[in-house]
N, C-alpha and C positions, 0 to 999 in steps of 0.2 A: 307413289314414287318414293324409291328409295330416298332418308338424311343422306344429311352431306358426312357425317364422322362414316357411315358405312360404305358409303362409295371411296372416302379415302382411304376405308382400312384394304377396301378389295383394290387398286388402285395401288397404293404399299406392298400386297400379297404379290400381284401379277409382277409388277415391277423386280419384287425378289426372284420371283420364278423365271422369272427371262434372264437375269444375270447368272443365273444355274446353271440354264438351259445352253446358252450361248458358251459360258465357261465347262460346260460337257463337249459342247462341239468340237472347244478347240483342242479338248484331250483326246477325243476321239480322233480328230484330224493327225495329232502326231504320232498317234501305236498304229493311226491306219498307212503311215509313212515306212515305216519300218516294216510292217507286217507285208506289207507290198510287194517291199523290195527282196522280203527271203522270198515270198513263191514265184515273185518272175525271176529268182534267179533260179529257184528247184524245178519249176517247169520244164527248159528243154534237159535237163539230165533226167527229170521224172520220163519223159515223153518215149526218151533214147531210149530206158532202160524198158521202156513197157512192149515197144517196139521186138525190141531183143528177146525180151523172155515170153512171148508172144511167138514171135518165132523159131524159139527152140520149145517151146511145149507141143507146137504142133507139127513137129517135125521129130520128135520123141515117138520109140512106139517099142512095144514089147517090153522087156525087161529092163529097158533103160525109159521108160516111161516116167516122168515124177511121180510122186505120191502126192503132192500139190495142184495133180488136175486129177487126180481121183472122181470121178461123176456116180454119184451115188444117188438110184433112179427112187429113192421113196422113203428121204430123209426124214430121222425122225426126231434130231433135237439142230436148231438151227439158233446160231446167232447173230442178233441183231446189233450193230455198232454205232449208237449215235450222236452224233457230234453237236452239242450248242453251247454255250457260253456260262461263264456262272453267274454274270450280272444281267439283270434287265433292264430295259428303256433304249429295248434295240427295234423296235418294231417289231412284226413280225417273223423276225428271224428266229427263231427257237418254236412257237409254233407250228410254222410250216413245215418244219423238220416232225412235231411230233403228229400233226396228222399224216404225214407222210409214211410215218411208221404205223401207225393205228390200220390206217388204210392198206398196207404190206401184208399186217398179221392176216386182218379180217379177207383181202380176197387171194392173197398167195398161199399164207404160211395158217388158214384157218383149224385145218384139223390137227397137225403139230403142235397149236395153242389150245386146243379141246383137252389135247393128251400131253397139256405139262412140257411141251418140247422147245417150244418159243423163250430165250432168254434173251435177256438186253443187255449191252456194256455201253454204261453210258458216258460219254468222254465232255464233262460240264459238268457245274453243281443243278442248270438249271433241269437237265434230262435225268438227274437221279431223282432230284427233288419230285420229279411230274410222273416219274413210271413207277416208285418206290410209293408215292400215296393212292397208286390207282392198282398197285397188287400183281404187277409184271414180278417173273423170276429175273432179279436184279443183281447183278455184280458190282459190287462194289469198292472194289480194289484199286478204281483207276478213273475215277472220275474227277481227281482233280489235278488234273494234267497239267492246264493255265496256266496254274499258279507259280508253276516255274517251267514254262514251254520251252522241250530242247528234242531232240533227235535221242536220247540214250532213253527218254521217260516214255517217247512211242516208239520207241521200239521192243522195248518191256511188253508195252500192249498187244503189239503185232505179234509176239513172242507167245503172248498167253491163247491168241487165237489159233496162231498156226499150229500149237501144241496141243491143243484144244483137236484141231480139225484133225492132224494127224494120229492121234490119241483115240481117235474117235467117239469124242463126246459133243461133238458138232458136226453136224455133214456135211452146211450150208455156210458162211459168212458172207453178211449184207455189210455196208456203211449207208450210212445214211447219213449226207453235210449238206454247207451249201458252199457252191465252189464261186469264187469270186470274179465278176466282172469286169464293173465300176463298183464305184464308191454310191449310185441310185440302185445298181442289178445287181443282186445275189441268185442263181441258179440251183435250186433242189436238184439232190444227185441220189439215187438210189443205185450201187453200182454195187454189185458179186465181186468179193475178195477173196472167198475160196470155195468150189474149186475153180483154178485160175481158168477165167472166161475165156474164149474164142474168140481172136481177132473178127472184129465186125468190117474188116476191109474185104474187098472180095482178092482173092488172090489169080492175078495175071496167069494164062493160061503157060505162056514163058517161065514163070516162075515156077511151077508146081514143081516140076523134076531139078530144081538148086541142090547141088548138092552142099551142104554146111561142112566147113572144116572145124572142128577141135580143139581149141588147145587149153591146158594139156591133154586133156582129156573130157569125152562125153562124160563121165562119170562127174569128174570135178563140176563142170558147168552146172550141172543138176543138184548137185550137192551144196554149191556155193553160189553159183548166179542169182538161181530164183529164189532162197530164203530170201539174199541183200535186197533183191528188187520188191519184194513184196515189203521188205521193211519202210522201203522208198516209198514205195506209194502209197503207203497208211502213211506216212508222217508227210506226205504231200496233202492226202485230204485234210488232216488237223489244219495246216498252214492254210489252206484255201479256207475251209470255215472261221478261221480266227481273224482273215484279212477281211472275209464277210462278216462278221462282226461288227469289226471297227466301220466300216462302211454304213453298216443298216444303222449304227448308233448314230453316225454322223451325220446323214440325213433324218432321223428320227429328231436328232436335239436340235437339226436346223428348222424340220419344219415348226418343233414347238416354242421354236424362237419367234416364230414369223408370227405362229399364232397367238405366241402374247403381246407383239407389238401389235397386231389387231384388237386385241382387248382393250389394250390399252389405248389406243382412239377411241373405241367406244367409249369405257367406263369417263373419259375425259370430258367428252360431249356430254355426257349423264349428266356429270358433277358440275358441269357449267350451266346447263340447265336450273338441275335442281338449283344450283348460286343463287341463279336469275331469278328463278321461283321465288327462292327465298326471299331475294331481297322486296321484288315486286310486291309482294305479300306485305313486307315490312310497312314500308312509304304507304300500301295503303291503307294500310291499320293505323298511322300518320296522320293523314289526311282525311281519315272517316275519325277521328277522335279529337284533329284538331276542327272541323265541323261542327264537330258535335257539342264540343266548350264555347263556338260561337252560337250556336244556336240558341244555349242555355243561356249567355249574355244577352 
């Protein structure tokens, strides 16, 4: 059985630890307040916009076609965009993200990773830090985004992809986040940013023949809708993974609050024990010594 100085010093430790623990919660709790509140506000303008340029890509055909749904049938350098955090003791929230990519390379994008074509842009210190020591082609230009999160710093990035894709030194663009819930649910999102995906709604047999009006022109709309909209929806996923964030940390630092005030019952009961040991021990090292002075009388 543990002394009593080592059960007060673990006892001391824990007790520090929960006041961490608990004083992380409530920082977490107030960036996850704010961070909330930009993506439920960016949600339905994200939604409208995805809506819109969804239905003028697929309604695009010939030479007014975008260059941003380009489908390129046997792409040979693809990038991978993934979002996690630059701090840890968020759970497994940055994890999930990076088996999520590992798992992309190895059963989607495996022969492009054979032949050098697989890059990563990783948007965190924690995704550069973890694909930078395992030997991915890493870009490094933009992964510390956080550190002053705004709309103009991703759209820089969205900027370097779609330049990228148009340029043709990408054929593919993946993201890879986790789009937020609650404050317990974070959802891995592996969603195609270019080239711009196909509405997964089925389209009403009434709709097919709509005809879309212009203004000013089909030219403009192609030229200026869909770059703004794709900037929208990258700097929609950063927001969704940053409010997933604050969420996994805040549950992360609640439950390791919980579980050091479980320590701390136990190590209590130890150390009242061991007391109890100790003193019972004492009295009868007492009582066998004062015995044993009468004996010898």
């Amino acid at each position: 059985m543990a002394n009593l100085k080592e059960v007060k010093e673990r006892i001391s430790s824990v007790t520090s630890t929960r006041q961490i623990t608990s004083a992380m919660k409530m920082v977490a709790a107030a960036k996850l307040r704010r961070a909330q509140d930009k993506i439920t506000q960016m949600r339905p303008y994200s939604q409208k916009l995805t809506s819109i340029l969804q239905n003028v890509s697929a309604n695009l055909d010939g030479d007014s076609s975008s260059q941003y749904s380009e489908i390129r049938p046997e792409p040979d350098n693809v990038l991978l965009v993934v979002v996690s955090s630059d701090r840890g003791l968020c759970g497994a929230f940055n994890n999930n993200a990076f088996k999520a990519t590992v798992k992309l390379i190895n059963e989607k994008y495996s022969y492009e990773y054979k032949h050098d074509g697989v890059h990563i842009l990783p948007i965190g210190k924690k995704a550069y830090e973890y694909f930078s020591k395992r030997g991915y082609n890493v870009i490094s230009d933009y992964y510390e985004i956080f550190s002053d999160l705004n709309f103009d710093a991703a759209r820089d990035t969205a900027e370097f992809a779609m330049e990228g894709f148009l340029n043709r030194d990408f054929d593919v663009v993946e993201i890879i986040y986790n789009e937020f819930k609650n404050v317990a649910t974070q959802i891995l999102r592996t969603e195609q940013f270019l080239p711009i995906p196909e509405s997964k709604e089925e389209v009403k047999s009434d709709d097919k023949n709509i005809d879309y009006i212009y203004e000013p022109s089909i030219e403009f709309v192609v030229e200026e809708l869909i770059p703004k909209s794709l900037k929208i929806q990258f700097y929609k996923a950063i927001l969704e993974s940053n409010a997933s964030e604050h969420g996994a940390r805040m549950s992360a630092m609640d439950q390791a609050t919980d579980n050091a005030g479980e320590m701390l019952k136990e190590l209590k009961l130890v150390y009242n024990r061991t007391r109890q040991a100790a003193i019972t021990k004492e009295i009868l090292e007492i009582v066998g010594g004062a015995e044993a002075l009468a004996a010898e009388s």
